[in-house]
Structure formats: C-alpha cells, structure tokens
LODREN-902389 format. One record per residue (C-alpha): chain; x negated, y negated, z. Coordinates in steps of 0.1 Angstrom, whole numbers, padded with zeros to 4 digits. Layout:
NODE chain     X     Y     Z
NODE     A     X     Y     Z
...
This chain:
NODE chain     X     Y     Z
NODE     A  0000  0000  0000
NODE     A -0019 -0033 -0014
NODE     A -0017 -0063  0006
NODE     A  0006 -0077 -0024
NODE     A  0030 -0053 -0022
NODE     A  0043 -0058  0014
NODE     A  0032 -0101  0019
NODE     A  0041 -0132  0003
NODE     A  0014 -0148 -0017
NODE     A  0005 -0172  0015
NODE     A -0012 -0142  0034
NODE     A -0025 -0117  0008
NODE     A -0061 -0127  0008
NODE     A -0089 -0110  0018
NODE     A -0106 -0113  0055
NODE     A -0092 -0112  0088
NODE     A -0065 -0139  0098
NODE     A -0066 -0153  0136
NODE     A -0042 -0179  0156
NODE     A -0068 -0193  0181
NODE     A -0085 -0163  0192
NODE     A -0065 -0138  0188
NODE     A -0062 -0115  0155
NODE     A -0029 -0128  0135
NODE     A -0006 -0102  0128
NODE     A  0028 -0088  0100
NODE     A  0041 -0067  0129
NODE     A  0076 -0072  0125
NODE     A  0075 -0087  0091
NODE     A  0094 -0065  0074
NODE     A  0125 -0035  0085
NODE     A  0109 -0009  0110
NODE     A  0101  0026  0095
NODE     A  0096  0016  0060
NODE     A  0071  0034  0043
NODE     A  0039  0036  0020
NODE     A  0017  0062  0005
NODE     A -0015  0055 -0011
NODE     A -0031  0084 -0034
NODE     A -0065  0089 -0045
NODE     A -0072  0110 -0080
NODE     A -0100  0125 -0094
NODE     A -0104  0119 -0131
NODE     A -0110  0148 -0149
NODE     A -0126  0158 -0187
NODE     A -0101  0177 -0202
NODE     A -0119  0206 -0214
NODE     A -0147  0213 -0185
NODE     A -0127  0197 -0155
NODE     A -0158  0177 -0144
NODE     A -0155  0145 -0130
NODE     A -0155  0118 -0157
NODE     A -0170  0075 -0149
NODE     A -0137  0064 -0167
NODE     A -0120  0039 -0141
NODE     A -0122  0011 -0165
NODE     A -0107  0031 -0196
NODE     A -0076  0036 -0175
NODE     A -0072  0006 -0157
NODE     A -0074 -0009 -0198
NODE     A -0050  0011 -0207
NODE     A -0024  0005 -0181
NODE     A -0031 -0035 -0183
NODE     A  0004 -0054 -0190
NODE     A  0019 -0024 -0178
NODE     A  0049 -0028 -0150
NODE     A  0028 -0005 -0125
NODE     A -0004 -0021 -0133
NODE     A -0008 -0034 -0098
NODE     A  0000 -0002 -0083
NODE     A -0030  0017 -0103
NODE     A -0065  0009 -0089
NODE     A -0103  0016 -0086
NODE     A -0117  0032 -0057
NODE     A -0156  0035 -0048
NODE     A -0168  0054 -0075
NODE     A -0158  0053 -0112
NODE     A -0142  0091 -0110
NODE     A -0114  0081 -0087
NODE     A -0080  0064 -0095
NODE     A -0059  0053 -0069
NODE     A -0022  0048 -0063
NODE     A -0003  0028 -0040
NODE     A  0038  0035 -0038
NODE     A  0057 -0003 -0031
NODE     A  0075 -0002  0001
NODE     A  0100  0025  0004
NODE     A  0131  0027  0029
NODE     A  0129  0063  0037
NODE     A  0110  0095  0021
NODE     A  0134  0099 -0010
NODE     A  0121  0068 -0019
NODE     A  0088  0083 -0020
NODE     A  0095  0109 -0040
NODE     A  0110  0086 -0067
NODE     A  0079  0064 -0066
NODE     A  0052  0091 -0066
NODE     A  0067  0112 -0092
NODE     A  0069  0080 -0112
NODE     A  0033  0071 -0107
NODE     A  0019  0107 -0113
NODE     A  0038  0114 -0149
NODE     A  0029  0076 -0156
NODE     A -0011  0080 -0147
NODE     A -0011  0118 -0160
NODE     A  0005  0107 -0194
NODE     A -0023  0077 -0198
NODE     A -0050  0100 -0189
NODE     A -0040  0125 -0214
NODE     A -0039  0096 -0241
NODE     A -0073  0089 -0232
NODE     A -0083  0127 -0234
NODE     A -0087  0133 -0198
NODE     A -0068  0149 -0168
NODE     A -0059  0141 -0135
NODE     A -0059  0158 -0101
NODE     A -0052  0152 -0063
NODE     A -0072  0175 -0041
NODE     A -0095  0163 -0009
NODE     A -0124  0170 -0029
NODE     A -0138  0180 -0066
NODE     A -0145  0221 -0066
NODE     A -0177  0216 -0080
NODE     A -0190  0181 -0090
NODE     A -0219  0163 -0077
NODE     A -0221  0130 -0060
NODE     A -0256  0120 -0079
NODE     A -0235  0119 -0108
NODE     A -0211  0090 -0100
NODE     A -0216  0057 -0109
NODE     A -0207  0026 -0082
NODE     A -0172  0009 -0092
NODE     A -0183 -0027 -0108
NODE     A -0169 -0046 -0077
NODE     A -0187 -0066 -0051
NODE     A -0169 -0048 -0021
NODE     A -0184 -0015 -0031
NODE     A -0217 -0027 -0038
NODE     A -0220 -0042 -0007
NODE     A -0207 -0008  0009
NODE     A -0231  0012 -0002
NODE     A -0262 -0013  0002
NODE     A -0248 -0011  0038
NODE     A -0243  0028  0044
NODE     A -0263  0039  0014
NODE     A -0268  0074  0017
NODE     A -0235  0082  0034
NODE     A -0216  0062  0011
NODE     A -0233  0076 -0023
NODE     A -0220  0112 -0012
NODE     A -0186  0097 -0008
NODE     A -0168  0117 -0034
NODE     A -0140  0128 -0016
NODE     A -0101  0120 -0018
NODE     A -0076  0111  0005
NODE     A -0038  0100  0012
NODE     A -0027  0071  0035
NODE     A  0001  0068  0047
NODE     A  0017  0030  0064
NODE     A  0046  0031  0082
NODE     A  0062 -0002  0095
NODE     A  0061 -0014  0129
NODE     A  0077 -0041  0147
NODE     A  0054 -0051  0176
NODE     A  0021 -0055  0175
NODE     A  0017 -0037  0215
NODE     A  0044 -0012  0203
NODE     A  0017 -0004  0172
NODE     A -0008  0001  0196
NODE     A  0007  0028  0219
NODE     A  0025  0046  0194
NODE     A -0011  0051  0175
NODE     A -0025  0061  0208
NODE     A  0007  0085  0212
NODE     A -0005  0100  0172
NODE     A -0034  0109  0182
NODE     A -0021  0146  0194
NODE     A -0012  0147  0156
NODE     A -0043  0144  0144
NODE     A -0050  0183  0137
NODE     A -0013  0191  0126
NODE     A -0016  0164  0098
NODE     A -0053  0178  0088
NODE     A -0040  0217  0088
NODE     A -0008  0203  0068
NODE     A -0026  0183  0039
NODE     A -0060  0201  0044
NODE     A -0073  0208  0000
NODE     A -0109  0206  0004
NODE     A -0121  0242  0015
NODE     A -0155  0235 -0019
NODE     A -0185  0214 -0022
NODE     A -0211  0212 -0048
NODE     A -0193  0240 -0065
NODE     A -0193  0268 -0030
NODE     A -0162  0276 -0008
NODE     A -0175  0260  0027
NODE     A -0155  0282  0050
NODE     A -0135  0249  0060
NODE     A -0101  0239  0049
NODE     A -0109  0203  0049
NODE     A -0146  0197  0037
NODE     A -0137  0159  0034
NODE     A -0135  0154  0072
NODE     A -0168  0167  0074
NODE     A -0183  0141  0047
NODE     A -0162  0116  0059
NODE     A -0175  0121  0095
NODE     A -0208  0104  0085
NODE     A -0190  0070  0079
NODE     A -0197  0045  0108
NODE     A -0166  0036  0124
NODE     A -0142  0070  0118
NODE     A -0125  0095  0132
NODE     A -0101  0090  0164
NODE     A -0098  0058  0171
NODE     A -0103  0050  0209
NODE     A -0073  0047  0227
NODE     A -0067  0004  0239
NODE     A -0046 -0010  0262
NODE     A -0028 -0032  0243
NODE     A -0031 -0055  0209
NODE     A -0051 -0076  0225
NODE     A -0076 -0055  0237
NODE     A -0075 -0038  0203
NODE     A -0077 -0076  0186
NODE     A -0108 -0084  0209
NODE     A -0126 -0052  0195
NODE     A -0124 -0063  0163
NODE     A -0130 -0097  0169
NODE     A -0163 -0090  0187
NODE     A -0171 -0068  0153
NODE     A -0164 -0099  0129
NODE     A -0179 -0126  0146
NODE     A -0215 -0103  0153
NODE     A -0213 -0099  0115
NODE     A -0212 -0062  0122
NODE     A -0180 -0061  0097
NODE     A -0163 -0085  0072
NODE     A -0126 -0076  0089
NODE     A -0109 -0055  0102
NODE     A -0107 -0029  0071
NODE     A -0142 -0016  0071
NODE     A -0126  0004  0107
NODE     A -0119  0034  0091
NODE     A -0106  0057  0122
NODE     A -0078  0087  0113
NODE     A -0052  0062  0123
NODE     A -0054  0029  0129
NODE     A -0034 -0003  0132
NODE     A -0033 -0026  0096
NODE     A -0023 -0062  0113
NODE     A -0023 -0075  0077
NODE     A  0006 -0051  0066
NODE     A  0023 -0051  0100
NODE     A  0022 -0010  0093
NODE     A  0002  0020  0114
NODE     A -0020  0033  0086
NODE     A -0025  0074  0092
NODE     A -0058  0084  0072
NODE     A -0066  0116  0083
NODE     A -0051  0138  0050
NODE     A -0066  0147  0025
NODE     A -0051  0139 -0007
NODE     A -0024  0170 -0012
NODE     A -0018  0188 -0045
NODE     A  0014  0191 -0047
NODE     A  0040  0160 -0047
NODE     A  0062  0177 -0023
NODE     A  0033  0183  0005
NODE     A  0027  0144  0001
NODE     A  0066  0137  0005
NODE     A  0071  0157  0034
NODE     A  0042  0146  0054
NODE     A  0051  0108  0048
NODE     A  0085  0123  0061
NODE     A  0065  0141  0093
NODE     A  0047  0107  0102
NODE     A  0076  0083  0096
NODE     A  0102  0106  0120
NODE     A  0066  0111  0147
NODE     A  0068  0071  0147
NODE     A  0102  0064  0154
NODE     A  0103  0090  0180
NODE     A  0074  0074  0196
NODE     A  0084  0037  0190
NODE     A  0122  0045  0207
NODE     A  0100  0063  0237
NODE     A  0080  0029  0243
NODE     A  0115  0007  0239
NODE     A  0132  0030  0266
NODE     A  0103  0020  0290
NODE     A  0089  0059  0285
NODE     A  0056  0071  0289
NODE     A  0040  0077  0257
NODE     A  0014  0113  0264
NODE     A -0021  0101  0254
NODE     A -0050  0128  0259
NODE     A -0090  0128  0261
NODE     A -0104  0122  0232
NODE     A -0126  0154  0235
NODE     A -0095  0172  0234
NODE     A -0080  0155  0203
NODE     A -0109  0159  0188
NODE     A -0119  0198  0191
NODE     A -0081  0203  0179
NODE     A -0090  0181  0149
NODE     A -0119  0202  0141
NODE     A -0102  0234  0147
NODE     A -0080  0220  0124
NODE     A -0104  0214  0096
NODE     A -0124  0243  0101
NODE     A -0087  0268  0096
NODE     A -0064  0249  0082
NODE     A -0029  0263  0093
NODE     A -0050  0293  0105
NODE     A -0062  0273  0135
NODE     A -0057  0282  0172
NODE     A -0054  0249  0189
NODE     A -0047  0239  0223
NODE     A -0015  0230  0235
NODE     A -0025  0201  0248
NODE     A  0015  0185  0255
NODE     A  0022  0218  0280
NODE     A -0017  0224  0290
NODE     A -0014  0262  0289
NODE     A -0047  0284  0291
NODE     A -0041  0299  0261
NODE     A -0045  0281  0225
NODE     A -0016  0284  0201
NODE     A -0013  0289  0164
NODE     A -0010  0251  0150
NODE     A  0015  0264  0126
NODE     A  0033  0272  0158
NODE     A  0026  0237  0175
NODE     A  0041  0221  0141
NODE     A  0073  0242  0142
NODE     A  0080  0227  0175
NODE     A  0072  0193  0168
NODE     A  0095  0195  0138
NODE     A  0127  0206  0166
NODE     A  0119  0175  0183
NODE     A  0116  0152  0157
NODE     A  0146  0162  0134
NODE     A  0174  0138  0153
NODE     A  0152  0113  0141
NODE     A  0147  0125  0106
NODE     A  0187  0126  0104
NODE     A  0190  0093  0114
NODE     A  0165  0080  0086
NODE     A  0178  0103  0064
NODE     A  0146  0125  0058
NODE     A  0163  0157  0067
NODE     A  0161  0173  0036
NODE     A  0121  0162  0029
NODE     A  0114  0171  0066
NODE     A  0130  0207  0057
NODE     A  0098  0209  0035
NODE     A  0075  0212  0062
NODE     A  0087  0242  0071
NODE     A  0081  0256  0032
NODE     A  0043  0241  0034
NODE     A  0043  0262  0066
NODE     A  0055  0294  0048
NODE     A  0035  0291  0013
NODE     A  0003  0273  0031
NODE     A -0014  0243  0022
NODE     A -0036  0237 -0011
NODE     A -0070  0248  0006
NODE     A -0052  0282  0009
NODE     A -0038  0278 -0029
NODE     A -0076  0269 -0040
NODE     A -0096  0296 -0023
NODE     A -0066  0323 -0042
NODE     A -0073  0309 -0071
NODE     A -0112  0313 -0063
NODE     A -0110  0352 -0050
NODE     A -0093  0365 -0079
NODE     A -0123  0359 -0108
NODE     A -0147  0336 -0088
NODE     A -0140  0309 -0117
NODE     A -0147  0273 -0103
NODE     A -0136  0258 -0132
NODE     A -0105  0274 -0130
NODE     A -0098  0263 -0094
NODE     A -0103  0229 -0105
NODE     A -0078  0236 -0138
NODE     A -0054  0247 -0110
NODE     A -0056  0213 -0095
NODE     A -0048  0191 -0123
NODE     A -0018  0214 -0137
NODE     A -0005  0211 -0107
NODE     A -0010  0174 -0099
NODE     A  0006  0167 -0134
NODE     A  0033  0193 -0132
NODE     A  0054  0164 -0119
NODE     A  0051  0150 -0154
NODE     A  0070  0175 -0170
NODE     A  0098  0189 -0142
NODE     A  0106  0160 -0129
C-alpha cells in the first residue's frame, strides 16, 4: 500500500513527519479494518525460468496504464511489486489481486517473460542481480552492502487500519504470538542457490541479516514507540521510520499496522485468506483494548523460538502454546485451528467468513514450501519447481 493510495497529496512525501516532538501520525484517518496487501514477484525468462534484470521493460509497458501506480520496482531489477488500493474487507482483496496478477502476468508475457510469487527464486543467484536505478536502493546497499546484495527474496505485506495510534501499539504487541502461525501459513521458500534448505521459509533466514528486523520489541505506548524512532532519525542512524523493518510494525504514515513476516504466497487464495486471518486477529485485539482488557504479550525469547520453529517446519512445526503455557509443544496447525474458533465472530462481522474458511483448506493441502519440495521429489528438476511457481501465480489470469 503506497503512501498515495491511502493520503491526500499534502502528506505523501517521503521522510518522517513530527508535531513538536512527537512522530505525527494517519491513525484514525481512514474506517478501521480496512485493508492492504503489497506483493513482491520474481520476473522470470520464459523458457529457463531464471530471473530476468527487466523492471524497467515492465514498468514501460504498463506507463499510462490505470494500475500504473499500483506496479513498482523493488531493490533489484528481478522483482516487481504490487500494491492493492485500500479494500473494505477481504473480497475486496480478492477482486484487486486477481486484477493485478492477470494484468502483470498478461504484460509479462507480451514482453516474453513470466511471473511468479514464491518467498524466494529455486535456484538463481544474488551476484547476478543488478541494483534498481533509484537513489533509495543505492544508498541501501552502500549502507548494508553485503547483506543487502544477497537480498533476493520476496515477500507479502499486509496493512490493516487502525484508529489510535496507543491502540496500534498494543494490538502489534498482542501480534506478536502470531508471528510463527503467519510464517507456517505463507512459508514458500524451502531453496536457495538452487538446494532444498530443509526450511520452509529460507527468506526469514536471509532476511535475518538486515539491521533492524525480526520481532519488534514490545513499547509502552506511541510515545515511547515515537521516541525510539526519533532518537534513530535525529543520530542519522535512519532516514525515517521505514528503514525499521521488524515482522510487524506500526506505519504512522498510513495510519495502518503493517505485518511483514510472510513470505510472498503462490497461490492467490493463500494471500486472500491470510489478509483475512490478520484483519479478523486485529479487530479482536483492537475491541479487547477498547473493553479495558488485557491484551497477552509474551517474552520475546519465546516468540521468537516459535517463529523459528516456524520457519524451520512450516505447518510441521511443534510450537509452544505459549497463550495456555502447557509443558508440552503443540502442532501449529493445531494452534491455528484454534485461533480460527476465536476469531470467526469477528470474521462474520467483517464479512470474511467465507475467505477465513480458506485457512482451514491451506491447513489441509499445506502451504507452497510443501507444494515446492513435491514438485522437487518427484524428478529432482529445479527448473521445474520454478515452472510450477509461475503457472501457478498466473493461473489467476486464465480462471478467474
């Protein structure tokens, strides 16, 4: 979700916005619950499946276009991104990604190349990519360097509105449980260089070299949060408040928590029905903190193991119940199902029951890590598994 997208012209600009000291906020700009999903692709060659440097041959093509500013560069010249306009409920996510996939798949194809959504490339190599033109990512990687060359991974965002800027705050501290559930759902990364890592998300593991990720730590308030990030800017440590890139974090600028821990998903249902898991998770948690509740927060140490459990087996993964505290770990597909109970009255009253339902079929057919490494035991055929990935990123384009 681009600045553009959710603010009047007056605010989109780059940087961090303060009143006197204290980091300026959107909370409460726009309707609560409303929803975004961001998408990054791979751009593939149509014959070998290999990553292709063609950002700018797309992003001529769709120029003049009504979804221009929807379609996007990322980092390296390999990856497309997408951003969905603001949607009332998950329906309206569905409409809006299946519109951008068939639109980006059928201009890919024009140009001779493919496109696919997985959290990374089966067997590409980051030496190969070339640096997006832009200033911002030149300046990244003269920054990070090294960690940000071997960035060739692909995610999903997802922004869900929030009225208060406190409220944003503690229901982000009450996600953090939900940090290994959203992995094992979306997890599609289980290759790297071209080997199966044994992990269901290989991105996390990349990823986890980035300054300034994973869990964010749990603050008291907006203002302790806005202080934070103050002290960051001012020091010249970071240009705003953007270059924090935790599994979930606040985004004052959109007035939205932004959850960042998937990996991008195959499948456009998988992407629908976890937008519809985080939205229903944050209005249960935002009616707990306007009823005065308690909102559960736990260590960070134990958030965290789950979240690498998480990556390491996908829906496979024996995590701790960490909401009952028993001795014994659980299955996470388990954990989900039961998560799912308690967040349907909310998913009725957004009207999200039917995408919610869909969890439960990602449950029962498993996630695309899964999907990848069958593909992968039958013949051993890399190529393939990356074929697999673009047919079924693009079936969209043809059923829907």
């Amino acid at each position: 979700m681009t600045d553009s997208q959710i603010l009047p012209p007056s605010v989109t600009g780059k940087g961090a916005f303060y009143a006197g000291s204290v980091l300026d906020h959107r909370f409460g700009s726009s309707d609560p619950y409303t929803v975004g999903v961001e998408e990054e692709y791979m751009l593939l060659d149509a014959t070998s499946f290999d990553l292709v440097q063609h950002i700018d041959t797309v992003l001529a093509a769709v120029k003049g276009h009504e979804l221009e500013s929807q379609v996007n560069a990322e980092l390296m010249q390999s990856v497309l991104e997408i951003a969905t306009p603001v949607c009332r409920n998950p329906g309206d996510v569905m409409r809006e990604l299946v519109k951008l996939r068939r639109y980006v798949a059928g201009v890919a194809r024009e140009q001779g190349l493919r496109v696919g959504s997985a959290g990374t490339h089966p067997f590409s190599l980051f030496e190969r990519q070339r640096i997006t033109a832009r200033d911002r990512y030149h300046q990244l990687v003269d920054a990070l360097q090294y960690v940000a060359r071997r960035e060739l991974i692909f995610g999903m965002h997802i922004h869900v509105a929030i009225d208060d800027a406190d409220k944003a705050i503690q229901v982000v501290n009450g996600l953090l449980p939900q940090l290994a559930p959203l992995l094992a759902l979306s997890a599609s990364s289980p290759f790297w260089r071209g080997e199966p890592t044994g992990l269901a998300s290989s991105r996390q593991m990349v990823f986890a070299a980035f300054p300034r990720s994973g869990p964010p730590p749990r603050f008291r308030d907006y203002a302790d949060y806005a202080e934070v990030v103050g002290q960051l800017e001012q020091t010249g440590c970071i240009a705003d408040y953007t270059h924090i890139w935790w599994d979930i974090r606040p985004h004052p600028r959109l007035g939205t928590i932004e959850i960042r821990i998937c990996d991008a998903v195959t499948r456009v249902e998988d992407a629908v029905a976890i937008a519809a898991y985080c939205q229903a998770l944050v209005k249960q948690l935002s009616e707990m903190y306007d009823a005065g509740e308690q909102i559960p927060t736990f260590h960070r140490i134990l958030t965290s193991e789950n979240k690498w459990l998480a990556a390491r087996y996908g829906l496979q993964a024996p995590v701790m119940d960490l909401a009952t505290g028993r001795r014994n770990r659980m299955p996470i597909a388990q954990l989900v199902r039961r998560t799912l109970r308690e967040i349907e009255p909310h998913a009725r009253e957004l009207g999200s029951e039917r995408e919610l339902e869909e969890v439960k079929a990602l449950l029962d057919r498993g996630n695309s890590a899964e999907r990848q490494l069958q593909i992968w035991n039958a013949n051993r055929d890399i190529a393939e598994v990356a074929e697999q990935i673009a047919n079924a990123t693009e079936r969209v384009a043809a059923s829907a």
